[in-house]
C-alpha positions in Angstrom: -26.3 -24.0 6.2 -23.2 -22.6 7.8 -19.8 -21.8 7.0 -18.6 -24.9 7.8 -20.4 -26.5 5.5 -18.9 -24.6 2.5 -15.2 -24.9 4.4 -16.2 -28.9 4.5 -17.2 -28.9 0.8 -13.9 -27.3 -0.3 -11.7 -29.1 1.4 -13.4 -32.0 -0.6 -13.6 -30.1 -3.5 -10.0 -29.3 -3.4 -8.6 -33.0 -2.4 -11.0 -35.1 -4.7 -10.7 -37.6 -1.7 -12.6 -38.1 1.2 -9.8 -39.0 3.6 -7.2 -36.6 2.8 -9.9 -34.0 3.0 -11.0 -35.1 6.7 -7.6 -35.2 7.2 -6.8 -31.7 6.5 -10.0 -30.7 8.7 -9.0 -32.8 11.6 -12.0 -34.9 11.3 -13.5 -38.3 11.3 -14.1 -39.5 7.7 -17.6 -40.6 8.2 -19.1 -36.8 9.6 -17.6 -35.4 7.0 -19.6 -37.7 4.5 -22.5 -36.8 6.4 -22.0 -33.1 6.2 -21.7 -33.6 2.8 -24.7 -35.0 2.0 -26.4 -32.5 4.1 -25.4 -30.1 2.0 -26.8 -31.5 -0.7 -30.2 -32.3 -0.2 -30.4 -28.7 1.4 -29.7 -27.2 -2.0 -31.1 -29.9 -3.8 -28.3 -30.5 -6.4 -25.7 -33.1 -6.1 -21.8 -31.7 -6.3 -20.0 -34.7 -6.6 -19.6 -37.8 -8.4 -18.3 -40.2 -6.1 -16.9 -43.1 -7.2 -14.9 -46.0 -5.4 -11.3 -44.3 -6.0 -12.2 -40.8 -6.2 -14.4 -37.9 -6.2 -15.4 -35.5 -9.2 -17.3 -32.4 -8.9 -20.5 -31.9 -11.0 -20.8 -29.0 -13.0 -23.2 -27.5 -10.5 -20.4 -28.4 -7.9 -17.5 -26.7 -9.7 -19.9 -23.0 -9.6 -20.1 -24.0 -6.3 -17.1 -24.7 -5.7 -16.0 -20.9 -6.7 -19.0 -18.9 -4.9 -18.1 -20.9 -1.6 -14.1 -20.0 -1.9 -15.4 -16.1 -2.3 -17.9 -16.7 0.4 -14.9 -17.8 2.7 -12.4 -15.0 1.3 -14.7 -12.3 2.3 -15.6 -13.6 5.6 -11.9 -14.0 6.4 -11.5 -10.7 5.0 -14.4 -9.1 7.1 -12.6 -10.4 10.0 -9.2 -9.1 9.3 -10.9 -5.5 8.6 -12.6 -5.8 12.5 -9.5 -6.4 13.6 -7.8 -3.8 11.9 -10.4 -1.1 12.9 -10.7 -2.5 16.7 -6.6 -1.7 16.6 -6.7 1.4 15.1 -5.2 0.2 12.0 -8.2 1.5 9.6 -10.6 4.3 9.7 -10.7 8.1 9.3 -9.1 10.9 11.1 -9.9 14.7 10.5 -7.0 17.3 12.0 -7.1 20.7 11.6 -4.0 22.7 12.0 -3.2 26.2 12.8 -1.6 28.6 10.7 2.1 28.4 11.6 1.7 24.6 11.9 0.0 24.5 8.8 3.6 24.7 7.2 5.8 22.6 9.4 3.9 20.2 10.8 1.2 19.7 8.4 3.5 17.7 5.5 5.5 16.0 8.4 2.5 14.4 10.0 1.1 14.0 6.5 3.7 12.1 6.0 4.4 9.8 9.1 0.7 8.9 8.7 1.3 8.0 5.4 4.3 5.8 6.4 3.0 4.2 9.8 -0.5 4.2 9.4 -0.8 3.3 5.8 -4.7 2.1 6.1 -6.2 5.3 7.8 -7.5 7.8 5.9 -6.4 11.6 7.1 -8.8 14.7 6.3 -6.1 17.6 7.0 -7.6 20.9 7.0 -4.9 24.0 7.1 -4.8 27.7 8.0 -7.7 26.8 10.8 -7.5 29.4 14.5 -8.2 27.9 17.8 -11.9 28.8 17.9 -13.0 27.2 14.5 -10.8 24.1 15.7 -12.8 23.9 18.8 -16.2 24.6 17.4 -15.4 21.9 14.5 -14.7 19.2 17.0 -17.4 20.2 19.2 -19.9 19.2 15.8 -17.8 16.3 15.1 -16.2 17.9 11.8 -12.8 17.4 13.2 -11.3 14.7 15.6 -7.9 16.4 16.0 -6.8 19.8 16.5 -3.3 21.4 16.6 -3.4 24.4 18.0 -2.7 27.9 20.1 -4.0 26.8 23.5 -5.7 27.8 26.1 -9.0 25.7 25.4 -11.6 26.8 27.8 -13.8 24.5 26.8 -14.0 21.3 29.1 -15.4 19.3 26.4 -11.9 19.3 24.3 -8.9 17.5 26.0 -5.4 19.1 25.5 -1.8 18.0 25.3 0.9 20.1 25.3 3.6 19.5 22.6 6.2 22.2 22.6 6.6 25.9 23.4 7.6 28.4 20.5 9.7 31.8 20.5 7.8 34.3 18.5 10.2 35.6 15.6 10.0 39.2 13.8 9.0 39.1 9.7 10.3 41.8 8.3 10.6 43.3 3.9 13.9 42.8 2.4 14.4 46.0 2.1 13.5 46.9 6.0 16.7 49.0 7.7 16.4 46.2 10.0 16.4 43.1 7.7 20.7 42.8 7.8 20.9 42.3 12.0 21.3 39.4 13.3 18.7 40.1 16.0 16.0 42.8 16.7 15.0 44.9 19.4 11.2 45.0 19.5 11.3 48.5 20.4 13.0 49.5 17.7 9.8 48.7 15.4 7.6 51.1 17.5 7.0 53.5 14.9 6.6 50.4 12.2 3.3 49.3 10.9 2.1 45.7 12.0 0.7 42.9 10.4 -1.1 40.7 13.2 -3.9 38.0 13.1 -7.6 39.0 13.8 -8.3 40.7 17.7 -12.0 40.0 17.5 -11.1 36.2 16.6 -9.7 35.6 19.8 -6.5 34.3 18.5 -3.9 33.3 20.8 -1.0 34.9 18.9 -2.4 38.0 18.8 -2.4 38.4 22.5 1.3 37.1 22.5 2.1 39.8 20.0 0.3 42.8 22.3 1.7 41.3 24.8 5.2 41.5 23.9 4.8 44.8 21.9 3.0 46.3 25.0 6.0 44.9 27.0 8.4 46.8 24.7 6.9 50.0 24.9 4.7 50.1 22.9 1.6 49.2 21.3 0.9 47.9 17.4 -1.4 48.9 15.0 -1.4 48.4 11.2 -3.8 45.4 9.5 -5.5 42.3 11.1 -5.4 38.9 8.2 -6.7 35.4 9.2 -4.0 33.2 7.7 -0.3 33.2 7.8 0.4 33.0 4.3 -1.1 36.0 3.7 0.3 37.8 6.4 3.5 37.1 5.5 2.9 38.1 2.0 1.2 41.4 3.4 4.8 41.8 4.9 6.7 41.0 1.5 4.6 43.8 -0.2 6.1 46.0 2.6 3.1 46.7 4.1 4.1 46.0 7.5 6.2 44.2 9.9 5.0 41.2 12.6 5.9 38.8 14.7 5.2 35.1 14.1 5.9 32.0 16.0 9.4 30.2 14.9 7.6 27.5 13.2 6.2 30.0 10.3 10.5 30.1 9.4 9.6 27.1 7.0 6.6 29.1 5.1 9.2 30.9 2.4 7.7 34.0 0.4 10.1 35.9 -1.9 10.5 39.4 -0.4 10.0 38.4 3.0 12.9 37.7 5.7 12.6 36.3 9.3 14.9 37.3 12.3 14.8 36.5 16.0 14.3 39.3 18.7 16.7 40.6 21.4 16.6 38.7 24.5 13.2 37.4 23.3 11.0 36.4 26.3 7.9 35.7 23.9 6.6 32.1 24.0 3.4 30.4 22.6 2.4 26.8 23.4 1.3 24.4 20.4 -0.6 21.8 21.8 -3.1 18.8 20.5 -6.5 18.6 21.3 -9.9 15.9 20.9 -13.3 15.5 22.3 -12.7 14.9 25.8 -13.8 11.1 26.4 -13.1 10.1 22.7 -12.2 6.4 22.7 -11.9 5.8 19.1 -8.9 3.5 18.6 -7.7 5.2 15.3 -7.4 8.6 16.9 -5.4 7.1 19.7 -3.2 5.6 16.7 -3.1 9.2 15.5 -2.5 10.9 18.2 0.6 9.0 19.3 1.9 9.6 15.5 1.2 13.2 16.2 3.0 13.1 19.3 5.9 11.4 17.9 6.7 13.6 15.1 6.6 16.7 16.8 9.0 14.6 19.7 10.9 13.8 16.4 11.4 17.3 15.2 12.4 18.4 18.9 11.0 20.7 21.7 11.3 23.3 19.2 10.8 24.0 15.9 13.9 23.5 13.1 15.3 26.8 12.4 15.0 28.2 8.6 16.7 30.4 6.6 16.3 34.2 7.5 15.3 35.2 3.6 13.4 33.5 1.4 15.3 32.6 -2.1 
């Protein structure tokens, strides 16, 4: 048996008439008969009831008649699916995102996916530094990372997507928190609140950098994720310097303000298994892309103080 024979027998079914039915398959009468019959004796029950001015199916026939139409449905639905997953249409993506992109670009992407690439299925994972992005799509646990480059590592490919100023977080009640702009250097004698050294995170090194630049070099207390370093901030525990994305993470207590002739920049870039082929990630990728194009080179700027 083959699927022609069930696409023969419900073309029949569904005509009660052998012409129109050979008709509708673009066929010679007589085959189709034939096929018929074929059918038959191979299951060894008759469908039909043929008469001289029509055709009736059996009860056998009219089961038949609905197994075969599911039979066809899913097939043609099997094939739609291949096609969809050989576009990029279907399938599952995992992206992790780092810390200040975590709040911007997280729910925008979220989002667009949502909107553009309704039938894939997106793991996003927050809140993740550069390292654990690459070591998670070295073992596969990620396909996508947005993050701090550079990635040494010439098993993950990178694109650039935009470069970022890096902002200054200060309390509310900071002597510094009405200007417009700050001088680093003024914030020698503050405490800082910075991301892990012994991580090997990228802003860290941009804040040394820039501190070290000023003047000056930082100490005070080392958190993982931006939330709570910006919280650790709000509690006046500190002051630190961000990238200009973290503007749209909004803590009560807390206030962001850009520095004086800032010369700071960190890159944001997206990165995948070097030689990944997978069409769905490509879909991704380019929706990735496209909102961060969207948003513009840089990041939207926030309000200063949280409400």
């Amino acid at each position: 048996m083959e699927l022609r024979h069930l696409r023969y027998f419900v073309a029949v079914a569904e005509e009660c008439h052998f012409g129109r039915a050979a008709e509708r398959l673009h066929m010679a009468q007589p085959p189709l008969s034939q096929q018929i019959k074929q059918l038959e004796a191979e299951l060894g029950v008759q469908l039909l009831e043929r008469t001289s001015r029509r055709v009736e199916l059996t009860p056998a026939g009219q089961r038949y008649l609905e197994r075969a139409r599911d039979v066809l449905a899913r097939v043609e639905a099997a094939n739609d699916e291949a096609a969809l997953v050989a576009g990029g249409m279907v399938g599952r993506v995992s992206i992790g995102f780092t810390g200040s992109a975590t709040y911007e670009l997280l729910p925008a992407i979220s989002r667009a996916l949502q909107a553009r690439l309704p039938g894939v299925e997106a793991d996003l994972r927050g809140e993740l530094l550069t390292p654990r992005q690459v070591s998670g799509m070295l073992a596969h646990e990620l396909d996508l990372g947005v993050l701090r480059p550079p990635v040494g590592d010439p098993a993950i490919e990178v694109h650039p997507l935009r470069r970022e100023r890096l902002v200054v977080v200060l309390p509310e009640t900071h002597r510094l928190a009405g200007h417009g702009a700050v001088d680093l250097a003024a914030l020698a004698d503050d405490p800082f609140v910075t991301y892990p050294s012994h991580q090997r995170s990228v802003v860290h090194d941009a804040v040394l950098a820039a501190c070290q630049d000023a003047g000056f070099t930082p100490h005070g207390t080392e958190v993982a994720e931006t939330s709570t370093l910006v919280s650790f901030v709000a509690a006046g525990l500190g002051v630190a310097l961000v990238p200009e994305s973290v503007q749209h993470l909004r803590i009560t207590g807390a206030t962001y303000r850009p520095l004086v002739a800032a010369s700071a920049d960190v890159d944001l870039a997206v990165a995948h298994r070097a030689g990944d082929t997978s069409p769905v990630l490509a879909r991704v990728l380019a929706v990735v892309r496209a909102v961060v194009a969207e948003r513009g080179r840089r990041p939207g700027t926030a309000p200063h103080a949280a409400p």
